[in-house]
mmCIF file of the C-alpha atoms, coordinates in Angstrom:
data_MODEL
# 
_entry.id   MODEL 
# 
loop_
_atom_site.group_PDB 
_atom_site.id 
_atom_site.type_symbol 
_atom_site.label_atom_id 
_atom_site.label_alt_id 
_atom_site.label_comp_id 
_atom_site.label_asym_id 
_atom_site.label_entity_id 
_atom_site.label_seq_id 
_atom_site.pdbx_PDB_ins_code 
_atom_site.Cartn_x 
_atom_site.Cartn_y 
_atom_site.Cartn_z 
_atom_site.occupancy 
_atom_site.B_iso_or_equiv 
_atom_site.pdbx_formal_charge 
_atom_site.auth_seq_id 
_atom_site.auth_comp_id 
_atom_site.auth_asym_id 
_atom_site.auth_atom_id 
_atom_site.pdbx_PDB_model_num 
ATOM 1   C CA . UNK A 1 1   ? 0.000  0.000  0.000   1.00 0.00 ? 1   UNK A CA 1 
ATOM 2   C CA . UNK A 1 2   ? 1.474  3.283  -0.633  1.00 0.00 ? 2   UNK A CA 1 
ATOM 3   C CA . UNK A 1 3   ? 1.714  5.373  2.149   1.00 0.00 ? 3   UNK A CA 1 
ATOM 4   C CA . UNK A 1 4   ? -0.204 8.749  1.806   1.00 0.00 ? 4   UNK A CA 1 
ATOM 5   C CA . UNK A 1 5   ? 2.132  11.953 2.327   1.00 0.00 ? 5   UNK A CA 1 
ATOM 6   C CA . UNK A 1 6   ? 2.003  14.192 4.743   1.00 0.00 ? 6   UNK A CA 1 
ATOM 7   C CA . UNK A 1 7   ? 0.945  17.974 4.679   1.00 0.00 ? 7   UNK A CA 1 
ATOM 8   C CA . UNK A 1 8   ? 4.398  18.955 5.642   1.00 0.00 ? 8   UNK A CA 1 
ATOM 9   C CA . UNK A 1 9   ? 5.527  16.780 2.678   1.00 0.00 ? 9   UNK A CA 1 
ATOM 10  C CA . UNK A 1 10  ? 2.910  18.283 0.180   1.00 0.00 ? 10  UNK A CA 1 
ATOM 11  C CA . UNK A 1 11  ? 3.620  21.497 1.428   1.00 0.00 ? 11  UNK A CA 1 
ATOM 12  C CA . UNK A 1 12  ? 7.786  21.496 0.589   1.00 0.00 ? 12  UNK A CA 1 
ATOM 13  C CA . UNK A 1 13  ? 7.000  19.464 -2.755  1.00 0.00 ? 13  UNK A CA 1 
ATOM 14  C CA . UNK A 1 14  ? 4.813  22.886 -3.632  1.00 0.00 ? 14  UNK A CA 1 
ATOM 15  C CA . UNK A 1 15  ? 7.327  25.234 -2.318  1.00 0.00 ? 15  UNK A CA 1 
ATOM 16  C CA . UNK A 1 16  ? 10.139 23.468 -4.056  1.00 0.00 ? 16  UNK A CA 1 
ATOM 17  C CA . UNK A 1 17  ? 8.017  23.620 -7.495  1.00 0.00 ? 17  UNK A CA 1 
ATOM 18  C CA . UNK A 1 18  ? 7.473  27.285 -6.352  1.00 0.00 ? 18  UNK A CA 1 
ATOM 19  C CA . UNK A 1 19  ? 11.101 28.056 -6.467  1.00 0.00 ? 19  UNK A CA 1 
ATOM 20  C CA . UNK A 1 20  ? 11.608 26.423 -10.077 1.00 0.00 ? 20  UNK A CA 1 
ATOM 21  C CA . UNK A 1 21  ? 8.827  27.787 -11.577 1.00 0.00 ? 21  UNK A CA 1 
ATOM 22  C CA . UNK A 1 22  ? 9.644  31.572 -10.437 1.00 0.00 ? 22  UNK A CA 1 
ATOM 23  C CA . UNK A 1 23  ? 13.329 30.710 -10.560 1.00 0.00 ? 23  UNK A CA 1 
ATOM 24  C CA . UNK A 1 24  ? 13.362 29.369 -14.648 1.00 0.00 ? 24  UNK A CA 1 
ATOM 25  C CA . UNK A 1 25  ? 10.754 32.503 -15.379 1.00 0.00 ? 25  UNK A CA 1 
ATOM 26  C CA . UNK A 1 26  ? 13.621 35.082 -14.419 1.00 0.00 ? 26  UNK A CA 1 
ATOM 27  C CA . UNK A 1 27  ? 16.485 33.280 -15.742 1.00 0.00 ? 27  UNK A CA 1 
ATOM 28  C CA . UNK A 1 28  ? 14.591 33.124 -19.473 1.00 0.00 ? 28  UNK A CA 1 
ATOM 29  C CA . UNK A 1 29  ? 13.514 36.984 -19.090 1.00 0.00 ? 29  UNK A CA 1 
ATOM 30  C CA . UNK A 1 30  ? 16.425 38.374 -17.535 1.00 0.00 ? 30  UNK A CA 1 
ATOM 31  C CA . UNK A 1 31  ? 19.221 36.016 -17.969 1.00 0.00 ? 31  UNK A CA 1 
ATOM 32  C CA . UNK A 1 32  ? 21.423 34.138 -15.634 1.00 0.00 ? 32  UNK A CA 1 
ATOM 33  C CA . UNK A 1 33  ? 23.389 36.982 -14.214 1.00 0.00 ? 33  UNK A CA 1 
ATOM 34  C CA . UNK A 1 34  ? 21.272 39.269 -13.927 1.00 0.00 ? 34  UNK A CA 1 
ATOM 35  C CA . UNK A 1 35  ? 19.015 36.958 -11.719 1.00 0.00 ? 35  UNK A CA 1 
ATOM 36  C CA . UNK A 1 36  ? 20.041 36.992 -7.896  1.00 0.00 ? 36  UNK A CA 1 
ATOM 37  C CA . UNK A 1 37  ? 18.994 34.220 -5.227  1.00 0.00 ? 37  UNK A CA 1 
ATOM 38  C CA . UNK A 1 38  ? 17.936 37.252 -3.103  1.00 0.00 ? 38  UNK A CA 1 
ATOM 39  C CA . UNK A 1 39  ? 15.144 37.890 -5.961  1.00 0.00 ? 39  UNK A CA 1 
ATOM 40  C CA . UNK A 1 40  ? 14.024 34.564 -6.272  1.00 0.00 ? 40  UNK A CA 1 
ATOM 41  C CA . UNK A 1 41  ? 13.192 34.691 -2.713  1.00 0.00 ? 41  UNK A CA 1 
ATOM 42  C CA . UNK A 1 42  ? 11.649 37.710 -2.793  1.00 0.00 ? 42  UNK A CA 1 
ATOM 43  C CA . UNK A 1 43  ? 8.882  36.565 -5.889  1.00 0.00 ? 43  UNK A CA 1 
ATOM 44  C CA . UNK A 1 44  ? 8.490  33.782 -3.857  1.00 0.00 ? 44  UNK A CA 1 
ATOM 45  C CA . UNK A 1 45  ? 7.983  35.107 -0.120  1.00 0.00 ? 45  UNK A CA 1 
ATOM 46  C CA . UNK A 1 46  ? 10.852 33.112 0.771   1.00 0.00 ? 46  UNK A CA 1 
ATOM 47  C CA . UNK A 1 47  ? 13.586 33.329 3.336   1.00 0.00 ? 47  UNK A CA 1 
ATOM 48  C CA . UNK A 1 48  ? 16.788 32.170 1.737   1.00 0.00 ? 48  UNK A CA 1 
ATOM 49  C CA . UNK A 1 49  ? 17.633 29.640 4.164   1.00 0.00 ? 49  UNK A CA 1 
ATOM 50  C CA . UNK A 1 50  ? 14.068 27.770 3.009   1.00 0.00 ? 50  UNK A CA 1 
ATOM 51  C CA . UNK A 1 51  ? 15.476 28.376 -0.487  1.00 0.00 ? 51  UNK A CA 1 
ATOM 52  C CA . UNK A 1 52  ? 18.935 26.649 0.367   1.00 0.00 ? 52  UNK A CA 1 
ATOM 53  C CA . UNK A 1 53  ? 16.749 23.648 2.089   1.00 0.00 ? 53  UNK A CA 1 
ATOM 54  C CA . UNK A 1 54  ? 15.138 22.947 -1.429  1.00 0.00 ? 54  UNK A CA 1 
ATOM 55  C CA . UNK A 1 55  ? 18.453 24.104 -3.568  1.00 0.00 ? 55  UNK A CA 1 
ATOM 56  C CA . UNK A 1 56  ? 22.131 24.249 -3.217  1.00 0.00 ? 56  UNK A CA 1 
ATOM 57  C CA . UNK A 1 57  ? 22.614 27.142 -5.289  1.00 0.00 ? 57  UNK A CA 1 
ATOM 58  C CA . UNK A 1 58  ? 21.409 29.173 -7.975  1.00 0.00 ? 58  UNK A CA 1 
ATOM 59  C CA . UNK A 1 59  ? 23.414 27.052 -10.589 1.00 0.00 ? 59  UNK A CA 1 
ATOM 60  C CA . UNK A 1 60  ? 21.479 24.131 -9.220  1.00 0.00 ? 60  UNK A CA 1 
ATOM 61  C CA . UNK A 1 61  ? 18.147 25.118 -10.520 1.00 0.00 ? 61  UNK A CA 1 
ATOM 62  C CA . UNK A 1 62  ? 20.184 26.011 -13.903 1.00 0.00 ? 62  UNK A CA 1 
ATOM 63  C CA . UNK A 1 63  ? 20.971 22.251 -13.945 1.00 0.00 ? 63  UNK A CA 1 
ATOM 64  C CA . UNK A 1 64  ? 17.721 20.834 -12.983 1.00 0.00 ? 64  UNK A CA 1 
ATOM 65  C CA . UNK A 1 65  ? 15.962 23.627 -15.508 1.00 0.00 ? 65  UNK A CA 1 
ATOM 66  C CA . UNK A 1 66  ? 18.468 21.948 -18.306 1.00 0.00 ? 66  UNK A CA 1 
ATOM 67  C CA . UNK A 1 67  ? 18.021 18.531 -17.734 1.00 0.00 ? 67  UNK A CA 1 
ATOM 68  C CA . UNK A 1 68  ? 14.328 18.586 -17.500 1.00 0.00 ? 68  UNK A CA 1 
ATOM 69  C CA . UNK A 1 69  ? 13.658 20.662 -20.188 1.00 0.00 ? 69  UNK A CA 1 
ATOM 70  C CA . UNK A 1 70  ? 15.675 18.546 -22.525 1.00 0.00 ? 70  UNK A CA 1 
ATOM 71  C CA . UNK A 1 71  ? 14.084 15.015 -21.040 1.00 0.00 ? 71  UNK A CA 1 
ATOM 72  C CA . UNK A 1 72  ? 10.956 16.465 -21.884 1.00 0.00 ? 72  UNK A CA 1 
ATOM 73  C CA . UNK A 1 73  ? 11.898 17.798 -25.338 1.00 0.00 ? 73  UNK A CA 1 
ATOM 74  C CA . UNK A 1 74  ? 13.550 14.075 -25.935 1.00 0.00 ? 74  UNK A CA 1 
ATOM 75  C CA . UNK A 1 75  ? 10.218 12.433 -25.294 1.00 0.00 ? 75  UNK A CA 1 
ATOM 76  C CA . UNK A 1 76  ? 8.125  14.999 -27.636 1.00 0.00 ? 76  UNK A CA 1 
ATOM 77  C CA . UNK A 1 77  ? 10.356 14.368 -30.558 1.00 0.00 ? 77  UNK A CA 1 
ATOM 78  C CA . UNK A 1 78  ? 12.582 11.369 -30.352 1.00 0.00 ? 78  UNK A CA 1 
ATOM 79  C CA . UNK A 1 79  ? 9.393  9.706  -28.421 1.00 0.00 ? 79  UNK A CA 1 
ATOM 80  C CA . UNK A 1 80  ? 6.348  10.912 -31.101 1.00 0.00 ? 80  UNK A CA 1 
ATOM 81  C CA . UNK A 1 81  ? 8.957  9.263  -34.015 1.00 0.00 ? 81  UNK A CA 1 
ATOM 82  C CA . UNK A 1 82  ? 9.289  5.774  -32.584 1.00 0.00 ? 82  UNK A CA 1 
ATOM 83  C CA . UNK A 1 83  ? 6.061  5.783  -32.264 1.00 0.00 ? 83  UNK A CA 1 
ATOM 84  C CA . UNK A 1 84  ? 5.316  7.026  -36.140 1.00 0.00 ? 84  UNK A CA 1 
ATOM 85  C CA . UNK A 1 85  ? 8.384  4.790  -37.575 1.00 0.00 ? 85  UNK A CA 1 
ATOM 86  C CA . UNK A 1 86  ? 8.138  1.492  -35.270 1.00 0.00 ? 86  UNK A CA 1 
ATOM 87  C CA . UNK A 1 87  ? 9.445  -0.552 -38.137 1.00 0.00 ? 87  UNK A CA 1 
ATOM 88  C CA . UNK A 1 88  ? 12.396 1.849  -39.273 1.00 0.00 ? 88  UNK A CA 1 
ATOM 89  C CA . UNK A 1 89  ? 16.074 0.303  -38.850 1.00 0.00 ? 89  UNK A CA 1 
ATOM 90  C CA . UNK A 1 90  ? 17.808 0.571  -35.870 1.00 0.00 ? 90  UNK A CA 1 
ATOM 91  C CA . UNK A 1 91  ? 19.879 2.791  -37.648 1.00 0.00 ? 91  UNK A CA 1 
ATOM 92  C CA . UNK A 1 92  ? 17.578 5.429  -38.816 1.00 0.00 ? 92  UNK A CA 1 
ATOM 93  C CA . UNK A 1 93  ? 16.623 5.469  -35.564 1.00 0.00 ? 93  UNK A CA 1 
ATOM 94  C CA . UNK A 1 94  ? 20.523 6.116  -33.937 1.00 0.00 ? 94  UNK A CA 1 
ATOM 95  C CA . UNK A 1 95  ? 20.793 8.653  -36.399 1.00 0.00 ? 95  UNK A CA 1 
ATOM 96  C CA . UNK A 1 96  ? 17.714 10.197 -35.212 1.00 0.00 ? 96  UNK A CA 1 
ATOM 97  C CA . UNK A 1 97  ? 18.025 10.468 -32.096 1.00 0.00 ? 97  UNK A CA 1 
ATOM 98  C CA . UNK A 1 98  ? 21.231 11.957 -32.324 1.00 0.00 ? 98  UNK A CA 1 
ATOM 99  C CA . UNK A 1 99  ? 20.072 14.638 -34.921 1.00 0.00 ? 99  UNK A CA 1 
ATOM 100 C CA . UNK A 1 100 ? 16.956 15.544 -32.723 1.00 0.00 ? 100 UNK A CA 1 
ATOM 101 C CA . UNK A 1 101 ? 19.172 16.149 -29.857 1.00 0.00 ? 101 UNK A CA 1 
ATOM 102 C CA . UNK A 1 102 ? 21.524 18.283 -31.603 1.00 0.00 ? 102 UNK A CA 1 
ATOM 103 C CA . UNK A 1 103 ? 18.316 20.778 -32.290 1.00 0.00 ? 103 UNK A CA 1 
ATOM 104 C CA . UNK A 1 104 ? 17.739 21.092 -28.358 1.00 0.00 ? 104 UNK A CA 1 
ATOM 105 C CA . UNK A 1 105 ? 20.769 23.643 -27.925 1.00 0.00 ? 105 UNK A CA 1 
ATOM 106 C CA . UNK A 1 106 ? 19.081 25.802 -30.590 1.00 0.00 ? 106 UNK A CA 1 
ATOM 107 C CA . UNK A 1 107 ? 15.891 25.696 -28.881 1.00 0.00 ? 107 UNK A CA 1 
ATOM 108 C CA . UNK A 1 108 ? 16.797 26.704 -25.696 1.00 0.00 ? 108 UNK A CA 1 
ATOM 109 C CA . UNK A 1 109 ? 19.768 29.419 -26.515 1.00 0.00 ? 109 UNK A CA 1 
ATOM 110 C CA . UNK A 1 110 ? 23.174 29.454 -26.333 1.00 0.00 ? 110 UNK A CA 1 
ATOM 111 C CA . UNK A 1 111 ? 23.173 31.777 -22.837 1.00 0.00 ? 111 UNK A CA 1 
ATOM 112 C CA . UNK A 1 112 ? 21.135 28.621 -20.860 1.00 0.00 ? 112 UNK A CA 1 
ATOM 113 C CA . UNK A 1 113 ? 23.160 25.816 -22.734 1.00 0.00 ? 113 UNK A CA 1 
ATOM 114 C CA . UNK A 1 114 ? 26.681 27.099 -22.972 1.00 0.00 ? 114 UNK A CA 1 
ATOM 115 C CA . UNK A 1 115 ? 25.727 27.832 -18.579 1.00 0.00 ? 115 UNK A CA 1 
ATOM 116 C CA . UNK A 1 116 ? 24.734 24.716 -18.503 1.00 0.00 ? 116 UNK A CA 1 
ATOM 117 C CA . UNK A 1 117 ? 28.159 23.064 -19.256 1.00 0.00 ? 117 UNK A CA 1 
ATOM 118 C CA . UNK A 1 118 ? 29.982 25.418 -17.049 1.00 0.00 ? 118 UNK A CA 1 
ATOM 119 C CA . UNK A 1 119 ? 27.734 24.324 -14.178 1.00 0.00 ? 119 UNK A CA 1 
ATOM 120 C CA . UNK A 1 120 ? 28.510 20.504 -15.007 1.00 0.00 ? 120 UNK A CA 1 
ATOM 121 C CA . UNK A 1 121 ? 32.337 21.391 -15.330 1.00 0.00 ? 121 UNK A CA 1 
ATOM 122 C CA . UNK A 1 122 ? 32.503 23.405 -12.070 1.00 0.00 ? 122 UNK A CA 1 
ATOM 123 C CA . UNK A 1 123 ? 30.650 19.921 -10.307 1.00 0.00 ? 123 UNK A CA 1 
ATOM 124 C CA . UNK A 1 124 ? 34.191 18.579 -10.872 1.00 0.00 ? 124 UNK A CA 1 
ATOM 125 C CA . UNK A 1 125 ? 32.109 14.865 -10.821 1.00 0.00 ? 125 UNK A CA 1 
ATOM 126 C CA . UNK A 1 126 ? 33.102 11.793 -12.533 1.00 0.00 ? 126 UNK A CA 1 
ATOM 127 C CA . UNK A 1 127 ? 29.976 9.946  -11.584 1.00 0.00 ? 127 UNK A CA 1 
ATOM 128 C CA . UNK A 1 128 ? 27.765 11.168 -14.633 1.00 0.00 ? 128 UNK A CA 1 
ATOM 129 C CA . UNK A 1 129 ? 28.210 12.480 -18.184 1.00 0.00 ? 129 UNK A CA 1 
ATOM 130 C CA . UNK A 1 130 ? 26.345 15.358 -19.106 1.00 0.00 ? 130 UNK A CA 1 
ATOM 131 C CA . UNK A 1 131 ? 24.181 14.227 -21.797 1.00 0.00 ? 131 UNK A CA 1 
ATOM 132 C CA . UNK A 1 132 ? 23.386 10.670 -19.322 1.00 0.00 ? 132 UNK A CA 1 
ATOM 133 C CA . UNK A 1 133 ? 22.159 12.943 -16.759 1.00 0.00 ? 133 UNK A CA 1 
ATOM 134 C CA . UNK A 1 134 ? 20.212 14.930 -19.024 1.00 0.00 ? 134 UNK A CA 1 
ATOM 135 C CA . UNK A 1 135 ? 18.825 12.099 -21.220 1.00 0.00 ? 135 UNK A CA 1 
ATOM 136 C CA . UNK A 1 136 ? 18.119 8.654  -19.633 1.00 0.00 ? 136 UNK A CA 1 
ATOM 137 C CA . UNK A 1 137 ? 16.386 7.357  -23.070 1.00 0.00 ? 137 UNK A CA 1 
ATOM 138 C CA . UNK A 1 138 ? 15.045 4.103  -22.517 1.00 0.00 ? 138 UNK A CA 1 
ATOM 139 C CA . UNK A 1 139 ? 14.450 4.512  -26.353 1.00 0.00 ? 139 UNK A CA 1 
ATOM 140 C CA . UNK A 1 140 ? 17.658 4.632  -26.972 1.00 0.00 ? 140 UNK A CA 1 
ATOM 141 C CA . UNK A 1 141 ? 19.037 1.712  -25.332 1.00 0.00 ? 141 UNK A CA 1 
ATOM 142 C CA . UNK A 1 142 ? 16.172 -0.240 -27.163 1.00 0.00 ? 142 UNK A CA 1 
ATOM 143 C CA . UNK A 1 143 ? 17.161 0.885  -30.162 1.00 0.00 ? 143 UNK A CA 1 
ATOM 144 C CA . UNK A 1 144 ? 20.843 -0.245 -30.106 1.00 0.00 ? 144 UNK A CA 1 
ATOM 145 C CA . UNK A 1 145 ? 19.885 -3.578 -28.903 1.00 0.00 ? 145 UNK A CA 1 
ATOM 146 C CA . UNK A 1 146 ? 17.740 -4.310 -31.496 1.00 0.00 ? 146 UNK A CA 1 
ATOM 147 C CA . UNK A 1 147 ? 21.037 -2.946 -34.100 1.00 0.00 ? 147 UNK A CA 1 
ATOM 148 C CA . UNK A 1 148 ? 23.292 -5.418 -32.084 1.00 0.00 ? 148 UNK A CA 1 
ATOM 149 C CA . UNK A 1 149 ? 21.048 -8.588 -32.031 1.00 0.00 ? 149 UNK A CA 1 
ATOM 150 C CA . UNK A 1 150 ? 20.749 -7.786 -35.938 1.00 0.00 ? 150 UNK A CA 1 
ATOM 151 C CA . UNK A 1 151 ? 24.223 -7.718 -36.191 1.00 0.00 ? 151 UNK A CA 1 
ATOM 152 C CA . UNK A 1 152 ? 24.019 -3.958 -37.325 1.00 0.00 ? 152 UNK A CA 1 
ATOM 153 C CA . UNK A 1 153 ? 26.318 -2.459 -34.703 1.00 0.00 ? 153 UNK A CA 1 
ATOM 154 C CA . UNK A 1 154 ? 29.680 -3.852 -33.572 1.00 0.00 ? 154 UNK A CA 1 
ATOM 155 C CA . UNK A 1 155 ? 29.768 -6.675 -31.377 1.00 0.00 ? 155 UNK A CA 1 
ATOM 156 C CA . UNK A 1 156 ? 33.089 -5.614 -29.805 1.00 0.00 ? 156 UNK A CA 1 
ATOM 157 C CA . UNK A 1 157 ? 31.170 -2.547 -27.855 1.00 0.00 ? 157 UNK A CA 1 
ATOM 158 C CA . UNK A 1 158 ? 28.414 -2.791 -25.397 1.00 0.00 ? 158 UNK A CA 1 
ATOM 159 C CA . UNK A 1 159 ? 25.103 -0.916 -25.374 1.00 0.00 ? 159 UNK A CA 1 
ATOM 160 C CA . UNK A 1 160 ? 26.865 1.206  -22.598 1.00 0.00 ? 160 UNK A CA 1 
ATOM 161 C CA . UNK A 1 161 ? 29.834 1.922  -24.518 1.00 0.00 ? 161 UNK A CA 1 
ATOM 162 C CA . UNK A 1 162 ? 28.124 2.694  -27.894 1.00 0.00 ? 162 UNK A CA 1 
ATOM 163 C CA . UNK A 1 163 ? 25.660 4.932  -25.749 1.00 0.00 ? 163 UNK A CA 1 
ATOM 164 C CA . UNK A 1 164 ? 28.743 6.566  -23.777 1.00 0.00 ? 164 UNK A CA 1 
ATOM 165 C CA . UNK A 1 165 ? 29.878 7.309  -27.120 1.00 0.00 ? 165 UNK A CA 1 
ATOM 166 C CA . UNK A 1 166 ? 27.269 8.765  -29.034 1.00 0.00 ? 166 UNK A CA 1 
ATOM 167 C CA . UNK A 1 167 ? 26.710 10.886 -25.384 1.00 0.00 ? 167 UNK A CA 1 
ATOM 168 C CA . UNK A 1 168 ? 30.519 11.843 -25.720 1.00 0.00 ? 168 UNK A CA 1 
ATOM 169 C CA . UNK A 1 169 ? 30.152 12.873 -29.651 1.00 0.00 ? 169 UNK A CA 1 
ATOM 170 C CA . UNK A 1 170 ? 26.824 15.541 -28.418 1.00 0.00 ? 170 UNK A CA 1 
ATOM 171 C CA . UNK A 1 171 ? 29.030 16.566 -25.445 1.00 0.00 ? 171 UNK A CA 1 
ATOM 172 C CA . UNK A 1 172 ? 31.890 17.660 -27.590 1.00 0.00 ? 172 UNK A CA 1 
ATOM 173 C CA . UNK A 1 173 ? 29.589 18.770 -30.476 1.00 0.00 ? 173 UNK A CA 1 
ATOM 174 C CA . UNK A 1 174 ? 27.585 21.283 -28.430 1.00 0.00 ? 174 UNK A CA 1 
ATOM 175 C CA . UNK A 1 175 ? 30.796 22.756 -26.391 1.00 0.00 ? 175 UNK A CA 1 
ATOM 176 C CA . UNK A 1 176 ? 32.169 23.748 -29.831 1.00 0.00 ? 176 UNK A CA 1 
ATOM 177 C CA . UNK A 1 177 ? 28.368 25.331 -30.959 1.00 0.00 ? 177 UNK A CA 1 
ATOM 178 C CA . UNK A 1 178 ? 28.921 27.210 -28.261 1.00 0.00 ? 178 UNK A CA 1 
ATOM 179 C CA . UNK A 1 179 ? 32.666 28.370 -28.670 1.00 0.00 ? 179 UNK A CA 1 
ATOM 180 C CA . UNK A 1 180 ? 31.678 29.042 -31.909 1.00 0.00 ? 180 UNK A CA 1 
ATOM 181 C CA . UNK A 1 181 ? 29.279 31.795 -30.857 1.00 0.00 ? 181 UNK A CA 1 
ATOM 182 C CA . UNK A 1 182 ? 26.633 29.699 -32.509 1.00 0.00 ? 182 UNK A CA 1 
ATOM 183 C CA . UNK A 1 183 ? 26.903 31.086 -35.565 1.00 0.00 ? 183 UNK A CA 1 
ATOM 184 C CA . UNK A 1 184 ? 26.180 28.086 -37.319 1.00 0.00 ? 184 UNK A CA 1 
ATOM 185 C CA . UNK A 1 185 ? 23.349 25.644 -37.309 1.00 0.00 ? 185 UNK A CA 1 
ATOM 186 C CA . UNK A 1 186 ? 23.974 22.595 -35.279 1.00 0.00 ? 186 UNK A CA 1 
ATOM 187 C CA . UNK A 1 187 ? 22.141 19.965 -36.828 1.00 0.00 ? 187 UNK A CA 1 
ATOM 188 C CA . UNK A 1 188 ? 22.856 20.251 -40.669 1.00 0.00 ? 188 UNK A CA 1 
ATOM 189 C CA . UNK A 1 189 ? 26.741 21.584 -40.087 1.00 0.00 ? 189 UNK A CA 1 
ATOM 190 C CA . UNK A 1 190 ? 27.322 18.329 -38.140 1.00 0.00 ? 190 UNK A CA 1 
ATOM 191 C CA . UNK A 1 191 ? 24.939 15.772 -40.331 1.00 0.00 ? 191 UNK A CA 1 
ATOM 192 C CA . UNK A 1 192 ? 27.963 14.601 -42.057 1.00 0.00 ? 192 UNK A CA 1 
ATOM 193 C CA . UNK A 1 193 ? 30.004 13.757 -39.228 1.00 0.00 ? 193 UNK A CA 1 
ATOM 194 C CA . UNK A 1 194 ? 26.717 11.915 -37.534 1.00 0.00 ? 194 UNK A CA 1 
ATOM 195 C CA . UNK A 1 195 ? 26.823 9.770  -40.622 1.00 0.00 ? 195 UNK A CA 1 
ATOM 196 C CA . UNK A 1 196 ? 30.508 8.836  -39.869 1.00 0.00 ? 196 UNK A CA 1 
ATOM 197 C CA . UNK A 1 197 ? 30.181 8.501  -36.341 1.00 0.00 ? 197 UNK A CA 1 
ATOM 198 C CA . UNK A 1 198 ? 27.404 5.784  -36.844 1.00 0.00 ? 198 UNK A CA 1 
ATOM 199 C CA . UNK A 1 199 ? 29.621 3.952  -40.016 1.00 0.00 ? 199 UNK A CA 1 
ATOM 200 C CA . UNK A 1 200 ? 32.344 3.484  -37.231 1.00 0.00 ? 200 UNK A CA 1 
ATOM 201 C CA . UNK A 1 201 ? 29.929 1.828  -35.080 1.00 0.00 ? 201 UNK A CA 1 
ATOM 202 C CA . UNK A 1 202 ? 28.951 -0.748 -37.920 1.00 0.00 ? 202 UNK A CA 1 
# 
């Protein structure tokens, strides 16, 4: 039986969503620096030590805010075409979810995503990848599988490793986007070397 929560539990769940919510509004309108913890509290009739209970730090929410928003934007698009193309090759399908995750920088910004990586760089952790902690895509794994039982992706590498590597390939691809003052779009500029990246796993 699952046990029923308690107000006190409701109560920090809503205050925690509070936080987000008012926190993500005046990062997108205002940008990151110009957003203080000290505001947050304020739009939220906060004190800042209930804000630190709920949230380590400002950059925190700018993780969380990342992560989320690209696990949901994963599911609309990567998610609605599996479901459309249930018989396409495991291969079409690699390729596409690679190219559909290269459009999520663009969609967001470069401020948010290029703040993003310096917030993952500054956690200093080995535990996680970036693009693992932003996209756990059951999908994904599924996808590969099926490829290696068909014999269409190398035996020698694991569904872990292949996955590590395609995560490695977005990492890399979206730090130079961004170092590139994303002047450029993302998706067609790096089509080609999708294509190769996927041959070399064949």
């Amino acid at each position: 039986m699952e046990k029923k929560e308690t107000s006190r539990q409701l109560k920090g769940k809503s205050t925690k969503k509070k936080i987000f919510t008012v926190a993500k509004e005046l990062i997108v309108s205002k940008g990151y620096n110009n957003v203080t913890v000290d505001e947050i509290c304020e739009k939220c009739e906060i004190s800042k030590g209930t804000f630190y209970i709920y949230y380590k730090s400002k950059e925190d929410i700018v993780r969380k805010l990342f992560r989320d928003d690209m696990s949901e934007y994963m599911e609309e698009n990567f998610g609605k075409y599996i479901q459309e193309n249930k018989d396409a090759s495991p291969v079409d399908k690699l390729k596409t979810f690679i190219m559909v995750a290269l459009g999520f920088p663009i969609t967001v910004g470069e401020e948010l995503t290029r703040l993003t990586f310096v917030v993952y760089l500054s956690l200093n952790s080995t535990e996680t990848s970036f693009f693992e902690d932003c996209i756990k895509q059951e999908l994904l794994f599924e996808a590969i599988e099926e490829g290696r039982t068909q014999s269409l992706f190398r035996k020698d590498l694991t569904t872990e490793e292949i996955v590590n590597y395609v995560y490695s390939f977005l990492t890399g691809t979206c730090i130079t986007w961004c170092l590139s003052e994303t002047n450029y779009d993302i998706g067609k500029k790096n089509e080609k070397y999708v294509d190769t990246l996927i041959k070399g796993l064949r």
